[in-house]
C-alpha positions, 0 to 999 in steps of 0.5 A, spaced: 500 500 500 501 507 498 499 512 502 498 520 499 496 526 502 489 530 500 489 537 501 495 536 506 492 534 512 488 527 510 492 520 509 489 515 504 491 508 501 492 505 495 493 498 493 501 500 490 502 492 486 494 491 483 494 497 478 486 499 477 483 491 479 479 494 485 472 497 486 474 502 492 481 505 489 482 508 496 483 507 504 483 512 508 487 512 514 482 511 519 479 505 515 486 503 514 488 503 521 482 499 524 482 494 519 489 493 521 487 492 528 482 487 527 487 483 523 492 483 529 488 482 534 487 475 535 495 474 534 500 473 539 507 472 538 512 470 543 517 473 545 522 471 540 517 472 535 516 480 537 524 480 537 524 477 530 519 482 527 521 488 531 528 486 528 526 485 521 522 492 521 529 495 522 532 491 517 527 493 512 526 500 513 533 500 513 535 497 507 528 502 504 531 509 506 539 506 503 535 506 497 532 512 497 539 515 498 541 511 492 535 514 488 537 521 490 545 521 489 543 518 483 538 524 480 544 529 483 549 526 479 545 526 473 544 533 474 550 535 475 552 531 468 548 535 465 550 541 467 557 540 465 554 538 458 551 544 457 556 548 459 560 545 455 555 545 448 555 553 451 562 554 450 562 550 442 556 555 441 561 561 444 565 558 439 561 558 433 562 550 433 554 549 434 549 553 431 543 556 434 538 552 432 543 546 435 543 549 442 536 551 442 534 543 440 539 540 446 538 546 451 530 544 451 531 536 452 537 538 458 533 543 461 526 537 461 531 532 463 534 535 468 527 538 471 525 531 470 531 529 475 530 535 480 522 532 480 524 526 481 528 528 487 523 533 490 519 527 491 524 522 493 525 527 498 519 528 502 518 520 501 521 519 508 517 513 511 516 510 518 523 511 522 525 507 528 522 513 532 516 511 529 515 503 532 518 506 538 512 512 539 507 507 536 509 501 541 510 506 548 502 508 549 501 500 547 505 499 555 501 502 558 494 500 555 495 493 554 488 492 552 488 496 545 494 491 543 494 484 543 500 482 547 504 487 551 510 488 548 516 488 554 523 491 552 525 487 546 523 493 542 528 498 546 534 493 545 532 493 538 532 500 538 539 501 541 541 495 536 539 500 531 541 507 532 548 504 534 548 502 526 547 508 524 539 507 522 536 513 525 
């Protein structure tokens, strides 16, 4: 799923992987919310079982934001060869090597590429997902009342949390 932000206040999901195969298109974050609770409800880990979820949570979120980076590093490498090759064609242009109708043409696709790739970064940008923060401020009210969750979880996500701060993560 795929969550959107409306008028800049109101979440909506959408299934991501289906393309346009549903009747209803978009889940508010609400709905989304008490779904996911009546599908958690009855399940009950074990210890080991809450560690290893909380842990593969990291990894995952982990391995999303280095890719995310990656995208972003390579949109701002793709930005800056452009610009040298602009640069460049400008002075054979100073130089009387390129014509003017030349220079207009590839000047007009350098510039939609490169406003291609900064679009592509503003997004990239603000597509910050869940951090490890996150997990740990939606599971510290769940402590304190363990009958909104199905099982309270007890410390494994602070040593968890520990593990993945100290990698850097957050």
């Amino acid at each position: 799923m795929t969550a959107s932000v409306a008028k800049g206040k109101y979440v909506y999901y959408r299934c991501s992987s289906c393309g346009d195969r549903h009747d209803i298109k978009y889940y508010g974050e609400e709905d989304v919310g008490k779904r996911l609770f009546a599908a958690v409800k009855g399940i009950q880990p074990t210890e080991a079982e809450a560690r290893e979820l909380l842990t593969l949570i990291g990894e995952k979120s982990h391995e999303r934001e280095r890719h995310r980076l990656q995208e972003i590093e390579r949109h701002r490498r793709e930005v800056r060869i452009l610009d040298q090759v602009r640069r460049r064609a400008y002075e054979e242009k100073l130089l009387d090597r390129l014509s003017d109708s030349d220079w207009q043409r590839m000047d007009k696709e350098w510039r939609e590429k490169h406003e291609g790739h900064v679009h592509e970064m503003t997004l990239l940008e603000a597509s910050v997902g869940p951090s490890v923060d996150d997990v740990q401020v939606t599971l510290e009210p769940l402590k304190d009342a363990p009958e909104l969750t199905w099982r309270a979880i007890t410390g494994c996500e602070q040593e968890w949390l520990g593990r993945v701060e100290s990698a850097g993560v957050v």
